[in-house]
N, C-alpha and C positions, 0 to 999 in steps of 0.2 A: 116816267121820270118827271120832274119839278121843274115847270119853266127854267130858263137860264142854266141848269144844271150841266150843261154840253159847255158853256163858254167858263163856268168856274173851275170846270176838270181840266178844261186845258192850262189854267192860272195855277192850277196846285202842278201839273206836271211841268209845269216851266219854275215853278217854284224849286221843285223837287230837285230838276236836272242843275238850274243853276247855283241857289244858292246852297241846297244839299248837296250838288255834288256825286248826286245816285247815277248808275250805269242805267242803258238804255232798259234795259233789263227790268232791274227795281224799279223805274217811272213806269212801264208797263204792267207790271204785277198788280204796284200800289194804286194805278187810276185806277183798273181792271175792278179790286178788291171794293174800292170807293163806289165806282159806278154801281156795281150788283149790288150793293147795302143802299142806297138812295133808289133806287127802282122800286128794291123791296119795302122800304120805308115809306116812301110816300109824306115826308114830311121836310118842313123846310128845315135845313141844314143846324141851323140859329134856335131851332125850337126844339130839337131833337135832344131825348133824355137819356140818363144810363139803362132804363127799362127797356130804352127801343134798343138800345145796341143788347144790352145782354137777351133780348128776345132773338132778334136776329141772328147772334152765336150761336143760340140754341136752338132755331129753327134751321138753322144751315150748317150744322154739324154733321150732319148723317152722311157717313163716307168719307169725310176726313181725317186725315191722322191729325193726331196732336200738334205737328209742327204749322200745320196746314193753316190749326185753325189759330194758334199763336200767330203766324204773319198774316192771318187779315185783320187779328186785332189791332196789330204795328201799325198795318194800314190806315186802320180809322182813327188810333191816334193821331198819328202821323199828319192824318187832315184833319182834325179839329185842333189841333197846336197850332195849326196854321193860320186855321180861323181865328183863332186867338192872336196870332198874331199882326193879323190883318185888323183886327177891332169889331170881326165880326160877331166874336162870341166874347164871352167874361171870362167862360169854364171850360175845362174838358170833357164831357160826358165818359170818357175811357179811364178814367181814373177812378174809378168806384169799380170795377171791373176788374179782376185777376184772371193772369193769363196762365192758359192752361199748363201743367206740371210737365215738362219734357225730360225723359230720360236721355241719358249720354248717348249722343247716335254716334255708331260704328258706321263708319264706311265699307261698300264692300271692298275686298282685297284680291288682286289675281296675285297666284304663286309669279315666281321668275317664270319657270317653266312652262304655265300657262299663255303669258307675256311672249315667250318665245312661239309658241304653240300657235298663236294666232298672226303674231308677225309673219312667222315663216308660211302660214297657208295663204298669204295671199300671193296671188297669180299675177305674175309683173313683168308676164309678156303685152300686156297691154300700155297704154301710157296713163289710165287710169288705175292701173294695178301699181305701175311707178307712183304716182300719186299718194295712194292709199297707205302704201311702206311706209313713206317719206312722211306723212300725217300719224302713224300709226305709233314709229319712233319718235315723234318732235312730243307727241303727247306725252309718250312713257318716258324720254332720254332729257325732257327738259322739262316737264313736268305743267304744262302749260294747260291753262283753263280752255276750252272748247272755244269761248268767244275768242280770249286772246288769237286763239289758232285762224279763225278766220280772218282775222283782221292784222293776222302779219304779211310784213313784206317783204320783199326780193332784199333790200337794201338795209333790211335791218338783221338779217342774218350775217354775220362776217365766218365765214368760212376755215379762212387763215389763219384767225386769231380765234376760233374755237367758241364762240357764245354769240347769244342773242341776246338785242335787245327790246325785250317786252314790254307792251305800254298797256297796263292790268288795268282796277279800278280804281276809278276816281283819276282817269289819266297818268295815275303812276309810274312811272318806268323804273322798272329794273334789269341788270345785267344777269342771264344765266348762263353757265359754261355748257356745252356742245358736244356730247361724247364723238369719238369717230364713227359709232354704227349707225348712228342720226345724220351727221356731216355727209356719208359717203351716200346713206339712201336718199338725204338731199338735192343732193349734185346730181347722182344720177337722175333724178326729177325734171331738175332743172333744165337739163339736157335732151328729156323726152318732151316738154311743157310744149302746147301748142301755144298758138296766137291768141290774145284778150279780144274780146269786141268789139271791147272801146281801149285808146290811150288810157283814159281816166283808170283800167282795171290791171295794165301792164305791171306794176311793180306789184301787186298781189302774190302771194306765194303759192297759194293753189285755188284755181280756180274749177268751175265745171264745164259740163260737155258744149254749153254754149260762151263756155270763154268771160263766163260774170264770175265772181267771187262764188266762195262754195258758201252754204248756207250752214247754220248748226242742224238742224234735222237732216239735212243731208250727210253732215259727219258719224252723227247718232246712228241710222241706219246702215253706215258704212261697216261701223262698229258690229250693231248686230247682227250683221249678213257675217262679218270674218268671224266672229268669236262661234255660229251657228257651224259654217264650212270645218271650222277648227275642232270642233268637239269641244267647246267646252262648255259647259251647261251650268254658266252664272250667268246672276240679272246684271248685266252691266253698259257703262254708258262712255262716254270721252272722261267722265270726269275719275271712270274707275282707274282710269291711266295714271292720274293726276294722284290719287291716293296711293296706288301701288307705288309708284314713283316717292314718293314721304317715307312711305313703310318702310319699304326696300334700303333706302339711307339709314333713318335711323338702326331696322335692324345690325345694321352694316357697320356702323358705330358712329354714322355721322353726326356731328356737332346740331342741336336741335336748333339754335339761333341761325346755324348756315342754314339750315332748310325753310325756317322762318320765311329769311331771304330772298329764297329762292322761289320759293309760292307767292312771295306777293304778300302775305298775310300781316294785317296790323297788327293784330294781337299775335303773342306767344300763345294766348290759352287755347287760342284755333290750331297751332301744328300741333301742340299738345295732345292733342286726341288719337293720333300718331303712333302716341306710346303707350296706348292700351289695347291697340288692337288684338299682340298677340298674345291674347292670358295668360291660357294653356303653357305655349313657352318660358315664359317668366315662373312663372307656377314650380312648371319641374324645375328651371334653373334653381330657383332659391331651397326649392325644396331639398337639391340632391346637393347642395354646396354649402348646406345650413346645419351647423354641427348636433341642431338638435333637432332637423328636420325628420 
């Protein structure tokens, strides 16, 4: 790596966090993406041309999917804008550079049934198994991103009044409603919850076996240990909740701007993806309701 290179990534990811506004998430992606292309570069930042970037796409392609290799091109704009706009550069070197063609990604979907299928197998005679329900329903019954889920707390669930409230990204908060099969496997949680470690960890909502905040790879593995016990044999993650949860509304007839809402999402054209998931369905509907189908 390039003398000085260690103290400008931490300048682009302070940049990133504050003035963008990106989740801890995205500033770790994007240094991540940044660092590995200057390693492989070996040139100073300021000198650097679109040859060297579209070499290095195409040298580090191999085993990427498409979307992959589109967010670490985000990334290296994202930091030569920077530079530009620091006065380090004049240009962008990413802008002679198109980014690769991405098809409509489909999320994957659990049926209701499946949904039930894995909530119900897990074992909740433990106070970990209480736990797990309580995490398993907050994801599917409010719809909630993995991180949001680790980083809520005791005091921002209201119980009585039936919703949470979530602080997404970019610090956003919104309100979602709280069905009662989420509410009650809550409470009973709440009820089994051991001791935090620390004060600092008490109003956490779930924590792990040593009483710190649960981590997301521990939620992830949670997932695929129940959906494994469950029998049901899809690739899925926290966030497959989070999409079944969309689906399930709009099939249902909910209003797409209320579920907007409810995800958190800036854009409409992100829940919109929503309403293609189920072809097949739509397909025969029109088909069989279509007087010249």
């Amino acid at each position: 790596m390039i003398p000085q290179t260690g103290k400008l990534l931490k300048q682009y990811a302070y940049y990133l966090r504050v003035e963008r506004q990106m989740s801890p998430n995205t500033v770790a992606s994007y240094v991540s993406d940044v660092s590995f292309f200057l390693k492989q570069c070996r040139t100073e930042p300021a000198s650097i041309g679109s040859d060297d970037i579209a070499s290095f796409l195409a040298a580090s392609s191999d085993g990427l999917s498409k979307r992959s290799q589109a967010r670490r091109l985000s990334s290296l704009r994202s930091f030569f804008d920077w530079l530009v706009i620091e006065g380090e550069r004049k240009d962008n070197p990413c802008d002679k550079i198109d980014a690769p063609k991405l098809g409509r990604y489909l999320p994957s979907v659990l049926t209701v049934e499946e949904v039930d299928a894995i909530i119900d197998g897990v074992d909740t005679r433990t106070w970990q198994g209480m736990r797990d329900k309580a995490i398993l329903e907050m994801l599917y019954g409010c719809g909630l991103r993995v991180s949001e889920l680790c980083n809520l707390k005791i005091s921002e669930v209201y119980l009585e009044e039936a919703f949470v409230r979530v602080t997404g990204k970019g610090d956003k908060e919104r309100l979602v409603p709280m069905g009662g099969t989420a509410a009650e496997a809550f409470r009973e949680w709440l009820s089994r919850r051991p001791d935090s470690a620390s004060p600092a960890y008490d109003d956490y909502a779930f924590i792990n076996r040593f009483g710190k905040p649960l981590s997301r790879i521990s939620v992830f593995n949670m997932i695929k240990k129940a959906a494994l016990l469950s029998g049901v044999d899809k690739e899925i993650s926290p966030h497959t909740f989070r999409h079944s949860f969309a689906t399930h509304l709009l099939e249902n007839g909910a209003d797409l701007r209320v579920v907007q809402e409810m995800l958190g999402h800036e854009s409409i054209l992100t829940t919109e993806i929503y309403t293609h998931i189920d072809t097949a369905t739509w397909q025969r509907t029109i088909l069989e309701h279509h007087p010249r189908g």
